[in-house]
C-alpha positions in Angstrom: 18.5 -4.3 1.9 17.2 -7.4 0.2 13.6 -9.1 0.7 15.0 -11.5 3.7 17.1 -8.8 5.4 13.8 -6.7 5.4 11.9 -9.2 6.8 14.5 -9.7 9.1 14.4 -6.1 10.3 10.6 -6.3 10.7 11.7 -8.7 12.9 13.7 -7.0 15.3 11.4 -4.4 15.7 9.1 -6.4 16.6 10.8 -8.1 19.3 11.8 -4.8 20.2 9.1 -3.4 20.4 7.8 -7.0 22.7 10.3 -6.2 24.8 10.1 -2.3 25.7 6.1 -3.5 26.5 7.2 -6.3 28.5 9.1 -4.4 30.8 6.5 -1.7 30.8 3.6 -3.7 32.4 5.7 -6.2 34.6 7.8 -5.8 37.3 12.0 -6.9 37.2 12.2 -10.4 37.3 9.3 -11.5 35.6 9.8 -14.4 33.3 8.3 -12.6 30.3 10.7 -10.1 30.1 13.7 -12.5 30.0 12.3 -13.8 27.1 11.6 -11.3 25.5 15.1 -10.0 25.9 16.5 -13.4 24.9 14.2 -13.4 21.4 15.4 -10.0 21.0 19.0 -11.2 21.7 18.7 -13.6 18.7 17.0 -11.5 16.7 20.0 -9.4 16.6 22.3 -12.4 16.1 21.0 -13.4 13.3 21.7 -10.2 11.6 24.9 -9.2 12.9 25.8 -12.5 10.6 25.3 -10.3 8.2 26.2 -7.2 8.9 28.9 -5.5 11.8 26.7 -3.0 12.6 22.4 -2.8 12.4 21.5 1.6 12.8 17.9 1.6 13.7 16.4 4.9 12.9 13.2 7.1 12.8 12.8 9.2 9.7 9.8 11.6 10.9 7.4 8.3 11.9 9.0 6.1 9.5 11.2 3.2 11.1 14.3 2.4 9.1 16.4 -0.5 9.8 20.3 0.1 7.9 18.4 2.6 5.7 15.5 0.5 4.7 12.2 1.6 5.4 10.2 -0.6 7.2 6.7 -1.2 6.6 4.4 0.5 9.5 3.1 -1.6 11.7 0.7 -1.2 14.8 2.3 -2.9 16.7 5.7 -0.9 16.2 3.2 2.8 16.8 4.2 2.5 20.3 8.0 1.9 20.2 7.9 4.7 17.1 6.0 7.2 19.8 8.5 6.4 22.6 11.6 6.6 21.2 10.1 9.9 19.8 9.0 11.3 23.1 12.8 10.9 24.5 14.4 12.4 21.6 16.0 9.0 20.0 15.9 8.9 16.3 19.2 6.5 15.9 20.0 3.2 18.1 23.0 1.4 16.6 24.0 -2.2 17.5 27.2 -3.2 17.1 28.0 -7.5 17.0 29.0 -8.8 20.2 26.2 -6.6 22.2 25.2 -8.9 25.1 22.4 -9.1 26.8 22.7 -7.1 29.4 23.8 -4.2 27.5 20.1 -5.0 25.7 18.6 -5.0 29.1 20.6 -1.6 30.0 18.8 -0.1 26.7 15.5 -1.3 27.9 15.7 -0.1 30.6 17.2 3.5 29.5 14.2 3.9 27.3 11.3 2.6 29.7 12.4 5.1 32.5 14.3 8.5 30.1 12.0 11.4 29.9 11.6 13.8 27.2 14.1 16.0 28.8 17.1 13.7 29.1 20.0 13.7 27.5 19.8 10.7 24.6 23.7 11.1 24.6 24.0 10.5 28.2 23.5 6.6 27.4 26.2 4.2 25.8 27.7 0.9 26.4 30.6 -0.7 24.4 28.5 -2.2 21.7 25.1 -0.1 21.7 24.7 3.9 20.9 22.1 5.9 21.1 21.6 9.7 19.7 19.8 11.8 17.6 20.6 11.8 13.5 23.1 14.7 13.1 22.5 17.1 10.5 25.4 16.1 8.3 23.6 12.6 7.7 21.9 11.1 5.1 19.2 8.5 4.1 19.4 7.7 0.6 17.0 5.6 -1.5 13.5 5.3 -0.8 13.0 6.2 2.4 13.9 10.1 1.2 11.6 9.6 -1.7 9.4 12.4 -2.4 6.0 10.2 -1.1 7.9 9.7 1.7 8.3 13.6 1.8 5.0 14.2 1.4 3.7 12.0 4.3 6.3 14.2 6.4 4.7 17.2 5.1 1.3 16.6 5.8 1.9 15.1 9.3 3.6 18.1 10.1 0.5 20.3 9.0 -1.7 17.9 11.2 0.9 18.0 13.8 0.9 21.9 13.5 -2.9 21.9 14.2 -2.4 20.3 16.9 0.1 22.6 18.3 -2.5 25.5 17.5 -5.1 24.2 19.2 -3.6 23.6 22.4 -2.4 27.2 22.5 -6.1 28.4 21.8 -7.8 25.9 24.4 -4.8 25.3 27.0 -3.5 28.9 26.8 0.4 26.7 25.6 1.6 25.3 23.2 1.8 21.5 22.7 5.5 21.6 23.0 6.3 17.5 22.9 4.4 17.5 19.4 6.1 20.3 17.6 9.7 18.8 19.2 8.6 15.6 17.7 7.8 17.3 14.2 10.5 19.3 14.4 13.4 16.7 14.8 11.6 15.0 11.9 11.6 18.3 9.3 14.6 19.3 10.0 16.3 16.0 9.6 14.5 15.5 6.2 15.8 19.3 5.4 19.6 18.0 5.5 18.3 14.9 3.9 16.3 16.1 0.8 16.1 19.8 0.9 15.0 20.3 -2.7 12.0 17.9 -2.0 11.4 19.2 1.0 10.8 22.8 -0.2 8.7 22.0 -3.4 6.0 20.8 -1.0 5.7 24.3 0.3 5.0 25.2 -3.3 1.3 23.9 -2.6 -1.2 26.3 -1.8 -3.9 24.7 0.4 -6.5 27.7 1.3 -8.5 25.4 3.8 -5.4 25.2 6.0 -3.5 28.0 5.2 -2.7 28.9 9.3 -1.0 25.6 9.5 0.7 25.1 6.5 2.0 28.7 7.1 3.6 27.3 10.3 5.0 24.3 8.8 6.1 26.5 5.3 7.8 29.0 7.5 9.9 26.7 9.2 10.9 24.8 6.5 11.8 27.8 4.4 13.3 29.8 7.7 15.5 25.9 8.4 16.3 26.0 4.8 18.0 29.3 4.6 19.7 28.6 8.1 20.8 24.8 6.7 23.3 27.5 4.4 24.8 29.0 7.5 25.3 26.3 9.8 25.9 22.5 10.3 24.9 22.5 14.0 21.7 20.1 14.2 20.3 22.1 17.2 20.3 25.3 16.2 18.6 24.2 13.2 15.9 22.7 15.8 15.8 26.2 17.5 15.0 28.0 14.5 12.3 25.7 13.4 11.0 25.3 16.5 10.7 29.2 17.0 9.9 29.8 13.7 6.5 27.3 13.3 5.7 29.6 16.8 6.1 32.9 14.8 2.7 33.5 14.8 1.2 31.8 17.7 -0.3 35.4 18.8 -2.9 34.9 16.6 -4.7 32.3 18.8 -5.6 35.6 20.8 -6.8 37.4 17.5 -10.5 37.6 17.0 -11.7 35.1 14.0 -13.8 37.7 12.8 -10.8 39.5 12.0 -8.3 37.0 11.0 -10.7 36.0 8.4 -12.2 39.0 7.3 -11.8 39.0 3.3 -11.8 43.0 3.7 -9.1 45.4 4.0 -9.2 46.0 7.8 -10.0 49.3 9.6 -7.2 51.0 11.5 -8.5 49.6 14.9 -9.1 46.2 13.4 -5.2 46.7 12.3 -4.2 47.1 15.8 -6.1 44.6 17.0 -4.0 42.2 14.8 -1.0 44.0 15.5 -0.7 42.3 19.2 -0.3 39.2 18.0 3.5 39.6 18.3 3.0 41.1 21.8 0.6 38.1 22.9 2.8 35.4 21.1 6.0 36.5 22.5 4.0 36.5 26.0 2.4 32.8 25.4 5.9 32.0 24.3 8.0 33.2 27.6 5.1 31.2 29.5 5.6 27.8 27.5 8.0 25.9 29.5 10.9 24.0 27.2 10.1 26.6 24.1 14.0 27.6 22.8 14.6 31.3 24.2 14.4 32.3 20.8 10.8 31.3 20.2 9.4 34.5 21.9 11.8 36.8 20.8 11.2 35.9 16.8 7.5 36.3 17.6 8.4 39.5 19.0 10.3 40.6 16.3 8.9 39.0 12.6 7.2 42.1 12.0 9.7 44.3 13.0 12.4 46.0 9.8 16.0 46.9 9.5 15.0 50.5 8.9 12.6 50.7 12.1 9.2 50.3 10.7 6.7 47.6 11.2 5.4 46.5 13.8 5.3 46.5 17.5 5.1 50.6 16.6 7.6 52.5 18.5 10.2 49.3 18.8 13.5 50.4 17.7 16.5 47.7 17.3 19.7 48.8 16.3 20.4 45.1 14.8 17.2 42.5 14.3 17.9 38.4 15.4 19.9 36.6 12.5 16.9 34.0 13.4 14.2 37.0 13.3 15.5 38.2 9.7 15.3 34.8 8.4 11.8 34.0 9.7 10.5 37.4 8.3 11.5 36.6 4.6 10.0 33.3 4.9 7.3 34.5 6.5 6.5 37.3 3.9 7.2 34.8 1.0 5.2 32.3 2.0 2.3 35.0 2.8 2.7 36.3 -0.5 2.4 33.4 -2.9 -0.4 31.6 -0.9 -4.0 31.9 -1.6 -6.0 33.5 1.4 -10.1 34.7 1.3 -8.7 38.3 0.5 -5.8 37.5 -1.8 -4.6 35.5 -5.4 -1.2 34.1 -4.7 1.5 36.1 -6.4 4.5 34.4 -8.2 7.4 33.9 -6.7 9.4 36.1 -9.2 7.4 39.0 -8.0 7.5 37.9 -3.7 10.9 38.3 -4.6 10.9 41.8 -5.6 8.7 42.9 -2.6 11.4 41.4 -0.7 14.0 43.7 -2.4 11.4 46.7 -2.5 12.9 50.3 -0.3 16.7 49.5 -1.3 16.9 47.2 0.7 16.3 49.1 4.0 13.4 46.9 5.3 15.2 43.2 4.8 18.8 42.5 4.7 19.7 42.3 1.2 22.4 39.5 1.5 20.0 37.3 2.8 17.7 38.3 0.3 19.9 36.9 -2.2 20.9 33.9 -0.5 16.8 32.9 0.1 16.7 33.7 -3.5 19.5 31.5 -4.7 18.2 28.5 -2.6 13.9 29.1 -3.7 14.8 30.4 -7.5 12.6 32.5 -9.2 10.9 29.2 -10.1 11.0 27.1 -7.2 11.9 23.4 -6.8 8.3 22.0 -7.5 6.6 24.7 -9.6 4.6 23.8 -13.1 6.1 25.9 -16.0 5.7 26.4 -19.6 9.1 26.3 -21.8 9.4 28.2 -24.6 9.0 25.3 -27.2 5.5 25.5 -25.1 6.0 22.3 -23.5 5.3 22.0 -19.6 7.9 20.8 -17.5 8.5 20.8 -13.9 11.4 22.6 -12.1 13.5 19.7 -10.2 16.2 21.6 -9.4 17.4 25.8 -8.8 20.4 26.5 -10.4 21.7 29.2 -7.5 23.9 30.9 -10.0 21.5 31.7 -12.3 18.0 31.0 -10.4 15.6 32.0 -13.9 17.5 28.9 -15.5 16.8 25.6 -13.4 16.9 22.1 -13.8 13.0 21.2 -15.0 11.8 17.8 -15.7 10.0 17.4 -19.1 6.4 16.6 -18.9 4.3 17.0 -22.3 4.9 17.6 -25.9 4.8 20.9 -27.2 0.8 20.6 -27.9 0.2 20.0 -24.3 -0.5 15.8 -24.1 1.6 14.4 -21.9 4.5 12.1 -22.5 5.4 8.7 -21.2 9.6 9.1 -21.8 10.0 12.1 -19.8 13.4 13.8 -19.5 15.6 16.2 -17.8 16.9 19.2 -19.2 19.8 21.8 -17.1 18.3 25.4 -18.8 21.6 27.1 -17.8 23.5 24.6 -20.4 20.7 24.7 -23.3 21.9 26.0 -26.2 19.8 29.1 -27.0 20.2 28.2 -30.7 18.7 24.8 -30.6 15.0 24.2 -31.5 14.9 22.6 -28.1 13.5 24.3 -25.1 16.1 26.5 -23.3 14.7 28.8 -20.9 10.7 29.2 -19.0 8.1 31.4 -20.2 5.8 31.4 -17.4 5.0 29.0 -14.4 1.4 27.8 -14.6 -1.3 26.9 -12.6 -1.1 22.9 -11.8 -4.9 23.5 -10.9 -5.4 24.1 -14.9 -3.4 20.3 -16.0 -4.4 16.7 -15.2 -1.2 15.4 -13.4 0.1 16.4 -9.9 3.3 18.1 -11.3 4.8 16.4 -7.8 4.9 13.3 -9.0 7.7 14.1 -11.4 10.3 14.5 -8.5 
């Protein structure tokens, strides 16, 4: 979108936004609102001259208009938390929309709750609905910044969710929805970025970017089995509630850098019993929210935990929210344990012959995470450092990286791409990874190359 279409976007969501307020603090009728209706009218005039169509759309809390990000505004916070709070993340206008199918609209979205049905409203030139899973926003709007503001609203988001459970004895279900619809629409969108931000280990939050790493990596594996856009919701949704138990959990032992006691063990042990309990309480929760925190501890070959559970078959959404669960675990940094490589997560995973975790998942989560994952710092064997941009799924120990520094470590301003699974292993140049490395131990945020 050019500099005037922009601005002409910024436009209509502002008179958008005029109007939804309008008719929010005065009653049918009132003169205000007709104007307001009639600036918005023209507003989308002007650029259906332009254009057939004009898609509004929410991207996490990022307003697009036709795929152009639009720069945040306060006065757009409240149409960006309404149309949230309802479930719409795509309103399209098509030209020769009239005004009373804009007043219909208003309307719709003054009075819907979060419960409706966003497909229950349509007119002839104006559509409503949530982005489907097979979509895509290309250009900057899917940019890895853009990623990374996702990410760490969903970890604030997630905090939020946590503390309601702890202080309100539920669950704040309308802010995980909300952050939910937005992951998993950035999952179809950019998966690859999406999943090298789980790659940073940030001890002071570890609780909840657990949650938000779990259901990422537990919508990632499902985004390989299925295109249906609420299922994908589900899983997220019961997956970033895996752990929810813990609110009961005493601090003292959640955070004890010790090996725990037996009884301290058990203690922690309920939190699957006490999650799957808060869960079946939580009005509007997905019924498989309480059964995966039943389950995420339990193994194909009966052991785990609740003791003395036996399942002849474990949840397809249970399984895949155990091995994110334990890989994420794993290669994080807590009080009592160094973060393991993902190489080696990977063989814990495959540990007992594959009688605790189903193998063909295994190597599907393996195939989409690599043995170096999208995001991780390594060192090539010319002993340059490079970042991995990319998992080659047939061969996950050769991926795409992204050239970063020379081979005596300075960095270089020409950086460059290099597949590993096409190097030629003749060549002086570098062909395969030695080792990833800490991106605590270089001066650039290894990120910022993707």
């Amino acid at each position: 979108m050019s500099t005037s279409r922009a601005q002409l976007g910024e436009e209509l969501l502002r008179r958008l936004a005029a109007a939804l307020r309008s008719c929010q603090l005065y009653s049918k009728g009132h003169p205000i609102i007709g104007r307001n209706l009639e600036s918005l009218c023209a507003a989308l005039a002007t650029l259906h001259a332009l254009t057939p169509s004009i898609v509004i759309g929410l991207l996490g809390d990022q307003i697009v208009v036709d795929d152009a990000p639009i720069a945040k505004a306060e006065a757009l916070g409240p149409l960006a938390r309404r149309l949230q709070q309802i479930g719409v993340e795509r309103i399209t206008f098509d030209r020769g929309v009239t005004q009373d199918e804009v007043r219909e609209l208003i309307d719709w979205i003054t009075s819907a709750d979060a419960s409706g049905d966003v497909a229950a409203f349509s007119t002839a030139h104006v559509r409503i609905g949530r982005v489907s899973v097979e979509q895509r926003v290309e250009g900057s709007s899917a940019d890895m910044a853009t990623m990374k503001r996702l990410y760490n609203d969903a970890v604030s988001a997630a905090g939020s969710v946590w503390e309601a459970a702890t202080t309100e004895g539920q669950p704040d279900v309308a802010v995980a929805k909300t952050m939910i619809d937005g992951l998993a629409q950035a999952v179809a969108q950019n998966r690859t970025a999406l999943l090298a931000l789980t790659t940073v280990k940030n001890y002071d939050n570890y609780t909840f970017t657990h949650m938000v790493n779990v259901s990422i990596l537990t919508m990632g594996q499902a985004r390989g089995l299925t295109d249906n856009g609420a299922l994908l919701r589900e899983l997220g949704m019961a997956a970033l509630m895996h752990d929810i138990g813990k609110v009961k959990t005493p601090l003292e032992i959640l955070n004890n850098p010790e090996k725990l006691t037996d009884e301290e063990f058990a203690i922690m042990r309920r939190h699957t019993v006490d999650g799957a309990e808060i869960l079946r309480g939580t009005p509007e929760v997905p019924t498989l929210a309480p059964v995966i925190a039943f389950e995420h501890h339990l193994r194909t070959d009966g052991t785990g935990y609740p003791s003395g559970i036996a399942r002849s078959a474990l949840n397809i959404g249970t399984m895949l929210c155990s091995i994110a669960d334990v890989y994420d675990a794993m290669r994080s940094n807590r009080v009592y344990q160094k973060a393991l490589p993902a190489e080696r997560v990977l063989e814990v995973l495959k540990r007992s012959d594959g009688k605790q975790f189903d193998q063909h998942l295994v190597r599907r989560f393996a195939q989409l995470v690599g043995i170096y994952p999208a995001g991780t710092l390594v060192r090539l064997n010319t002993n340059e450092l490079a970042v991995v941009k990319m998992v080659h799924a047939p061969d996950p120990r050769r991926p795409q990286v992204r050239v970063a520094t020379d081979r005596r470590g300075k960095r270089i301003e020409a950086t460059y791409d290099v597949n590993l699974w096409e190097a030629n292993l003749e060549s002086d140049g570098p062909s395969s990874v030695v080792a990833p490395v800490d991106p605590d131990t270089c001066d650039f945020d290894p990120l910022s190359l993707m």
